[in-house]
C-alpha positions in Angstrom: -23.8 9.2 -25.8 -22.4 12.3 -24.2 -19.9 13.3 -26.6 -18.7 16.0 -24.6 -17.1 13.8 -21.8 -15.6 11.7 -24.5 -14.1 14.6 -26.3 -12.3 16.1 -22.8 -11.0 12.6 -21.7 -9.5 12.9 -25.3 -8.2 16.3 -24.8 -6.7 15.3 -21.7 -5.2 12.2 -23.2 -3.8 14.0 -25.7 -2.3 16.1 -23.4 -0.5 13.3 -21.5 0.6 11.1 -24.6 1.3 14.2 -26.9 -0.5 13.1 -29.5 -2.3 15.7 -31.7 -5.9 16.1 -31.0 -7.1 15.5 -34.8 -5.0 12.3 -35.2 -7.3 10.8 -31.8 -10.6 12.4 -33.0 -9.5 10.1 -36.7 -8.7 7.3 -34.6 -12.5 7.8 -32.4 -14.4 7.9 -35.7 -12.7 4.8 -36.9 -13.5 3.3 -33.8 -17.2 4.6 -34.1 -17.8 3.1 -38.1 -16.4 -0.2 -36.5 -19.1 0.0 -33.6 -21.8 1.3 -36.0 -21.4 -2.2 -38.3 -22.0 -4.4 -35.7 -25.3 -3.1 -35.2 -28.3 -4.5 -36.4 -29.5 -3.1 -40.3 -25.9 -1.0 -40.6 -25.3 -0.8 -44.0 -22.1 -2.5 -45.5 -20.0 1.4 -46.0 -20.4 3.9 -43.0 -18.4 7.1 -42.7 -18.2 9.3 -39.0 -18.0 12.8 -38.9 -17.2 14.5 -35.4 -17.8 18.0 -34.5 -15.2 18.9 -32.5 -17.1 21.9 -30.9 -20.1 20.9 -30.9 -19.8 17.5 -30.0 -22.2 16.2 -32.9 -21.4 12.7 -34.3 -23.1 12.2 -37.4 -23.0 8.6 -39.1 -23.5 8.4 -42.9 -24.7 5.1 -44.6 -23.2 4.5 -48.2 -23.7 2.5 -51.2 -20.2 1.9 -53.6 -20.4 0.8 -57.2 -17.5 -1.9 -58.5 -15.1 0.8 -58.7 -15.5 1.9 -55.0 -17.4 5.1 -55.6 -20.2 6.7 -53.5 -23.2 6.0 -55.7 -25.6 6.6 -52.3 -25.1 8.2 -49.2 -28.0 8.9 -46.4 -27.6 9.8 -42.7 -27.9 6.4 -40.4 -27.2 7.8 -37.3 -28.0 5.1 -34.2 -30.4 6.3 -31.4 -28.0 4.7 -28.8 -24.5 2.4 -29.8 -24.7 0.8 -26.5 -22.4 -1.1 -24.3 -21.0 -2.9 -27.1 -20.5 -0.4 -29.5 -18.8 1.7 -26.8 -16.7 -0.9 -25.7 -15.9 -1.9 -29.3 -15.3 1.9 -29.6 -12.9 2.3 -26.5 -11.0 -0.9 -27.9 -10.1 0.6 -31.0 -9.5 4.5 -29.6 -6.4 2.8 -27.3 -4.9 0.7 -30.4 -5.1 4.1 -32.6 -3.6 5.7 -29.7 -0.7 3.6 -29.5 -0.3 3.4 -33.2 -0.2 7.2 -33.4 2.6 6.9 -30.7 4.9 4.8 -31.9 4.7 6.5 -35.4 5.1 9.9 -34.0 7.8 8.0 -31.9 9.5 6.9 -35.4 9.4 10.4 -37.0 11.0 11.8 -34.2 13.9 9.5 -34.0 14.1 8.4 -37.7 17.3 10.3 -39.4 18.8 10.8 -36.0 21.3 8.2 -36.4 24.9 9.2 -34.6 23.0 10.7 -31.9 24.2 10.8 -28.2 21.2 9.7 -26.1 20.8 9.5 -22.3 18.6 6.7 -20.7 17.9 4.9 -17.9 18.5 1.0 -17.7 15.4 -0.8 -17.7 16.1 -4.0 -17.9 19.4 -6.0 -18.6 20.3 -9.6 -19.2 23.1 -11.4 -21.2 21.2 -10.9 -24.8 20.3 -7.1 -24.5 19.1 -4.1 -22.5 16.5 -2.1 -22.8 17.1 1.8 -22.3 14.2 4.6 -21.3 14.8 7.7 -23.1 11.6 9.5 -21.9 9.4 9.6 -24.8 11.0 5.8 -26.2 12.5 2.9 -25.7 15.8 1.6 -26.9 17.6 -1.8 -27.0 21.1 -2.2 -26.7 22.0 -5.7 -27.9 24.9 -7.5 -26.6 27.1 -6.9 -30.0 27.2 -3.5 -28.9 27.7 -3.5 -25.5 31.1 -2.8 -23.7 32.6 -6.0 -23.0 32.2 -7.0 -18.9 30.0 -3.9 -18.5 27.6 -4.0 -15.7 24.6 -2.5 -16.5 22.4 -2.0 -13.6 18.7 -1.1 -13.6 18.0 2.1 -13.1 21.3 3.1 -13.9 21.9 6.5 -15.9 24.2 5.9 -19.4 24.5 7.6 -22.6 24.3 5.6 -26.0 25.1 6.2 -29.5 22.5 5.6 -31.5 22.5 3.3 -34.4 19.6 2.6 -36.2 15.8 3.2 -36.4 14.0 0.6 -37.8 10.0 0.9 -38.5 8.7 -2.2 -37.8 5.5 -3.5 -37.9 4.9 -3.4 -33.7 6.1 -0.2 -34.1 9.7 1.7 -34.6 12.5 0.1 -33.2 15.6 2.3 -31.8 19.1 0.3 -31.5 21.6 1.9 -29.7 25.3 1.4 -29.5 28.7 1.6 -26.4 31.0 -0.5 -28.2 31.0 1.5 -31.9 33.7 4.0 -32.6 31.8 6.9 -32.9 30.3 6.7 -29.7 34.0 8.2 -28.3 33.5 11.1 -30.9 30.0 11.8 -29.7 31.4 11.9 -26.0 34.0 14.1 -26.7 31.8 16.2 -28.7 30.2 16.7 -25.6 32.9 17.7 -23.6 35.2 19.2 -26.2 33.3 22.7 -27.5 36.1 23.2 -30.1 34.8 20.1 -31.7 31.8 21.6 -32.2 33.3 24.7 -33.7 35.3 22.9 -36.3 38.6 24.4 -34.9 39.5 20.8 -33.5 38.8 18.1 -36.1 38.7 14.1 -34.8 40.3 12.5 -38.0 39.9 8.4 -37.5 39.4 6.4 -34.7 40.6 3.0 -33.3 39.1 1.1 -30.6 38.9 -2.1 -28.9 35.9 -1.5 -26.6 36.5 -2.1 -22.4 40.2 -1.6 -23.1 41.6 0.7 -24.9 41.2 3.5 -27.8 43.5 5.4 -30.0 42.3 9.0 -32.0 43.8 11.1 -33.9 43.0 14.8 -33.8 43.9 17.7 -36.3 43.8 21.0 -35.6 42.0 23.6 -37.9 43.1 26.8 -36.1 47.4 27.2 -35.5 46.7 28.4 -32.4 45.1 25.5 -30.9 46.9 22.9 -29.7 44.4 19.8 -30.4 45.3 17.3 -28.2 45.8 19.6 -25.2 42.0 20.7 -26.1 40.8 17.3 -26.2 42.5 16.5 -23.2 41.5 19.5 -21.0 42.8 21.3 -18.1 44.3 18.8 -15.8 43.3 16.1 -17.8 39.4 17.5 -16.7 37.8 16.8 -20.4 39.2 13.4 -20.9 38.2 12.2 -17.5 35.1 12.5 -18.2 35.5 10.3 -21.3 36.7 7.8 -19.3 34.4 7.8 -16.3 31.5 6.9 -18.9 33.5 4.6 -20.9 34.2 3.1 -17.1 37.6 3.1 -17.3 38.2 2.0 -20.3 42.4 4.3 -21.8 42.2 6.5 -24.3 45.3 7.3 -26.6 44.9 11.1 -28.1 47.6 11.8 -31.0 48.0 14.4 -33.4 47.4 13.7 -36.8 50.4 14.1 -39.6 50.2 14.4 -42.7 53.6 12.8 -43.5 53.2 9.0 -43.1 56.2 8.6 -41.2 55.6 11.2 -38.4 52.1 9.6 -38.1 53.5 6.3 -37.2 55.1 7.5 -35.0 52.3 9.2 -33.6 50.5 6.1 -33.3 53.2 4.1 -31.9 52.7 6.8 -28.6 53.9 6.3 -25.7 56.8 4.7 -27.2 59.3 6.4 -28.7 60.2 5.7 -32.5 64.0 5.8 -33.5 63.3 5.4 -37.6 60.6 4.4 -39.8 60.5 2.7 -43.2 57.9 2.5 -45.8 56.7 0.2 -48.1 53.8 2.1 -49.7 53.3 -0.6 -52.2 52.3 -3.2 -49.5 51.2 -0.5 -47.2 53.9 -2.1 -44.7 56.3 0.3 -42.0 59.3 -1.0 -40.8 59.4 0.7 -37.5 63.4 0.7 -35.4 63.0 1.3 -31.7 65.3 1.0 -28.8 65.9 -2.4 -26.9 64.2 -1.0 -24.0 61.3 0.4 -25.9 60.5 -2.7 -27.7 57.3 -4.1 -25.5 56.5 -0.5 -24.7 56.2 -0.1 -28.5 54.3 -3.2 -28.9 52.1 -3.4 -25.8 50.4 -6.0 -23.9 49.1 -8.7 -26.2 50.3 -6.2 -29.2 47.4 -4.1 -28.1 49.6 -0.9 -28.7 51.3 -1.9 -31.8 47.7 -3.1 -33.4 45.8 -0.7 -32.7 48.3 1.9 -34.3 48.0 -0.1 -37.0 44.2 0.6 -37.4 45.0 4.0 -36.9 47.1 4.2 -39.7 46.4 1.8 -42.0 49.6 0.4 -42.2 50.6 -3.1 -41.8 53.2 -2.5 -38.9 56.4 -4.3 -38.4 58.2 -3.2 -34.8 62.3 -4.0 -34.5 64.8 -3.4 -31.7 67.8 -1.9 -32.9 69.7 -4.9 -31.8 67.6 -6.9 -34.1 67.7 -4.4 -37.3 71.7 -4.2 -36.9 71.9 -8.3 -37.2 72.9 -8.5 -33.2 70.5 -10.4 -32.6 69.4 -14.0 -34.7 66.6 -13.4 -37.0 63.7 -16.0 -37.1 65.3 -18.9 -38.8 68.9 -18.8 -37.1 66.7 -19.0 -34.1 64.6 -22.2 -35.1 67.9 -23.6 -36.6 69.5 -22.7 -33.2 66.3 -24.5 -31.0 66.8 -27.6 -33.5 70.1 -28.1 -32.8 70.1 -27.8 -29.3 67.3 -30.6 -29.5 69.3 -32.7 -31.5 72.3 -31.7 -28.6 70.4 -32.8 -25.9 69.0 -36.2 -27.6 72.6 -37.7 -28.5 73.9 -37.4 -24.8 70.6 -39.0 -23.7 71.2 -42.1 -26.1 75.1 -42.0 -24.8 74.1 -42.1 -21.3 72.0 -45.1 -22.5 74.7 -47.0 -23.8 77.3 -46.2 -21.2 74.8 -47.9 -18.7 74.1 -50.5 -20.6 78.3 -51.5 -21.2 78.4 -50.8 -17.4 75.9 -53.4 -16.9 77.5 -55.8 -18.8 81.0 -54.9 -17.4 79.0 -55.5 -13.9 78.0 -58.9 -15.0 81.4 -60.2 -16.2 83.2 -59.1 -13.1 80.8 -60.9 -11.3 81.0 -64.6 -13.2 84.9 -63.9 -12.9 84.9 -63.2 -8.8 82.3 -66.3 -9.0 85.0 -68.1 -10.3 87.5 -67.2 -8.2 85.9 -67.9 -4.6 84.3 -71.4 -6.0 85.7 -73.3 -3.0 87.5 -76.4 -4.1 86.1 -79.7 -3.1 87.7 -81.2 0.2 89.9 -84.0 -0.4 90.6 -85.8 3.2 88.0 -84.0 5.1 88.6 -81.7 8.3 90.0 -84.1 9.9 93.0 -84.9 7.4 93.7 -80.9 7.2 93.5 -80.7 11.1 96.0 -83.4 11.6 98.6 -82.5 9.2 98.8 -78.9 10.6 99.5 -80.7 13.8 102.0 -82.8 12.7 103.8 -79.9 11.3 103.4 -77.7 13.9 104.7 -80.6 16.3 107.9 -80.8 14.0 108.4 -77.1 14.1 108.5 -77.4 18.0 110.6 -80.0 18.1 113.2 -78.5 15.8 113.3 -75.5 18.5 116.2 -76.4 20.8 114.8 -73.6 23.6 111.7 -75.1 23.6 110.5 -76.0 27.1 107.6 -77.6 25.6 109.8 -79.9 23.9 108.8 -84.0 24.0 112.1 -84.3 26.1 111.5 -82.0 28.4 109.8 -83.4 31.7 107.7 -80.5 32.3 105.9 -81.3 28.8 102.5 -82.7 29.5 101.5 -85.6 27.9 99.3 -85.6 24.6 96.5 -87.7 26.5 96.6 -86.2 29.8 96.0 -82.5 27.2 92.9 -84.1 25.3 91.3 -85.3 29.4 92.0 -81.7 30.2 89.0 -79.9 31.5 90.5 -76.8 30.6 91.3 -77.3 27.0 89.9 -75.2 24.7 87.0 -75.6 22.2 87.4 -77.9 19.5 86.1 -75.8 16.9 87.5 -72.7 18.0 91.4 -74.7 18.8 90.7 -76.2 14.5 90.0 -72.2 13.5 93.3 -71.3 14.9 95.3 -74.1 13.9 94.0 -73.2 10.4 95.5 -69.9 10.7 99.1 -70.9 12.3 102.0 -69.9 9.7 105.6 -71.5 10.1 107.2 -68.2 10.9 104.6 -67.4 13.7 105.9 -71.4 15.4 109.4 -70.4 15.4 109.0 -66.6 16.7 106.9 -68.2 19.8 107.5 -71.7 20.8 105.4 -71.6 23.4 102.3 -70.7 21.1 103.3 -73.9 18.6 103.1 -76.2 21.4 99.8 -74.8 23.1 98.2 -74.4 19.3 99.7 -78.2 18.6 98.2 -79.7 21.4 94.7 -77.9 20.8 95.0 -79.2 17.5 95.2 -82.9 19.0 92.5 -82.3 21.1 90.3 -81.2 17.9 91.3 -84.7 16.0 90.9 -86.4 18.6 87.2 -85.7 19.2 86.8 -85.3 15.5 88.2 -89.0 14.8 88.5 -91.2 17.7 90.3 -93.6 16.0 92.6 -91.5 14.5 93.3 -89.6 18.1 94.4 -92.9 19.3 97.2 -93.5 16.4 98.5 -90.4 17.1 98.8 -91.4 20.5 100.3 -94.5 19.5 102.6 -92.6 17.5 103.7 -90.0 20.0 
């Protein structure tokens, strides 16, 4: 075996991996004592020593008592290990290797929790992403991921790390978008009087992808501590946001009066009075009318997250509201259940005015049924036809200027009126002879004897028999 070669491809390998060079000659002598057993007469304890100048591999037979000491130890070295052994030997030189990577990995990372790292996406699905910080690899699980965050591969993002965990496959590095301190890390970064201790970030509140709140504290009375953590033009927190991809960020200035602070917190809206309850921990906060949503925010973002901020259990109130203009709570339920109760009693008195309407329907109906029940006919149309003729006949008799008198010559004769071709239609002559009135016969004598002789004409064909009495008669 040319030990040489071996040791320069380790050199070189240990340059590249940046692993020491002792920890891979350890790991090749290992590998060697393994190769060394499976050859045939090796005794049952071997130990490997390497020269690391020279090149000399020296391989040491032993002999161990019960209590695991050397009692023997001769020189065993094998003419030749073979293709075996130095397969066997190459096997075991990449597992050390990767062993003495990931623990050299570990000790670099372990204690170096609430770090800032920068990585490169590697790969990204709905249960994690995987990060490449150059000498490791991180995982970001979804728990701490920015809520509707696109992570794309290859895509360049800075995490806040959480934990280093030395597990079995080697260490494990979690890292963190969604965890508070990842917005003090960033502004850290971008914010040098952080770093000098002149600015001080005192708590934090966040709801990740939407919206943050911090409060700052100046150490030096010359520096204005949100105007340093905001920047020039609003330069420092932009960059904040870009990373955190849009997500607002809040920055107040930290009171130590309880009340100020609130008030603080409640920013952009403005606060009109604040009451305490430091028992309970609760503030009664007054704002204008118009303030009110401002104060409380969009789905009480505003007014919970000041809550966090301050550890206060926050109550917000309109000044309409606080100076009894406005019903409380339970005058407004009252209020809602009596306008139910309003708008189901006209309902049911809608109901029973129909219903009386029906029956008032119903009974004007049988009454006008019994009203226009014709009678039933007592002679026929016959009888009623005649008699209206007879009386109209007496009416124009009675008329002394009648020219259509019976004495008069020029009045035709009853027969020759029901042979006239011209006369009129029986039923039509029987309508209007049920229609004549006395004082209609007398005003036109001339229309009594013309309707009289129609009316004749209508018996006549209606009742032969009884056209020819009247005949007889007349």
């Amino acid at each position: 075996m040319d030990i040489n070669e071996v040791l320069e491809a380790l050199e070189m390998v240990a340059r590249e991996k940046g692993v020491p060079t002792d920890t891979i000659l350890d790991a090749l002598a290992n590998a060697l004592v393994s190769a060394y057993k499976r050859t045939p007469g090796a005794a049952e304890e071997a130990r490997v020593t390497i020269d690391a100048d020279s090149g000399e591999i020296l391989v040491y037979g032993q002999e161990l008592d019960e209590d695991g000491n050397v009692t023997r130890e001769w020189e065993d070295t094998p003419d030749d290990f073979g293709r075996i052994a130095a397969t066997t030997a190459k096997q075991v030189i990449v597992q050390r290797l990767r062993d003495a990577k990931r623990e050299q990995v570990f000790d670099i990372y372990e204690g170096r929790e609430g770090d800032l790292v920068t990585g490169i996406v590697q790969q990204s699905d709905h249960r994690y992403a995987m990060l490449d910080l150059g000498d490791a690899e991180a995982i970001m699980p979804a728990s701490e991921r920015i809520p509707y965050e696109r992570l794309e591969r290859g895509n360049r993002v800075k995490a806040y790390i959480l934990e280093v965990r030395g597990e079995g496959k080697g260490p494990q590095i979690v890292v963190s978008r969604s965890h508070p301190e990842f917005i003090r890390s960033l502004f850290e970064l971008e914010v040098p009087e952080l770093v000098d201790g002149e600015v001080e970030i005192k708590v934090i509140a966040r709801e990740p992808g939407h919206r943050t709140k911090i409060a700052v504290l100046s150490n030096d009375p010359n520096v204005d501590p949100v105007g340093a953590c905001v920047g020039a033009r609003g330069s420092r927190v932009r960059q904040v946001v870009n990373e955190l991809r849009g997500e607002k960020v809040d920055i107040v200035e930290w009171r130590d009066d309880t009340g100020s602070f609130i008030s603080e917190a409640l920013s952009p809206a403005r606060v009109k009075e604040v009451r305490l309850d430091d028992e309970e921990m609760v503030a009664t906060v007054i704002v204008p009318d118009h303030q009110l949503s401002l104060a409380i925010g969009k789905e009480g973002q505003n007014a919970r997250l000041a809550a966090r901020l301050t550890g206060y259990k926050i109550d917000i109130k309109s000044e309409s509201e606080d100076l009894g203009l406005l019903p409380t709570d339970e005058e407004e339920a009252a209020l809602e259940a009596a306008e139910g109760e309003e708008e189901v009693a006209p309902a049911a008195s809608e109901g029973e005015a129909a219903d009386e309407a029906v029956a008032g329907d119903g009974e004007v109906a049988e009454a006008s049924a019994e009203v226009t029940a014709p009678e039933p006919a007592s002679g026929g149309e016959g009888a009623d036809s005649e008699a209206v003729a007879k009386e109209v006949e007496d009416d124009s008799a009675d008329s002394p200027d009648s020219p259509d008198s019976p004495d008069s010559p020029d009045s035709p004769d009853s027969g020759d009126s029901a042979d006239s071709p011209d006369a009129p239609d029986s039923d039509d002559s029987a309508d209007d002879a049920d229609g004549v009135q006395p004082d209609q016969a007398d005003a036109s004598p001339d229309a009594g004897a013309e309707e009289g002789a129609a009316a004749d004409t209508d018996d006549k064909e209606a009742d032969p028999e009884a056209s020819e009495d009247e005949t007889t008669t007349a």
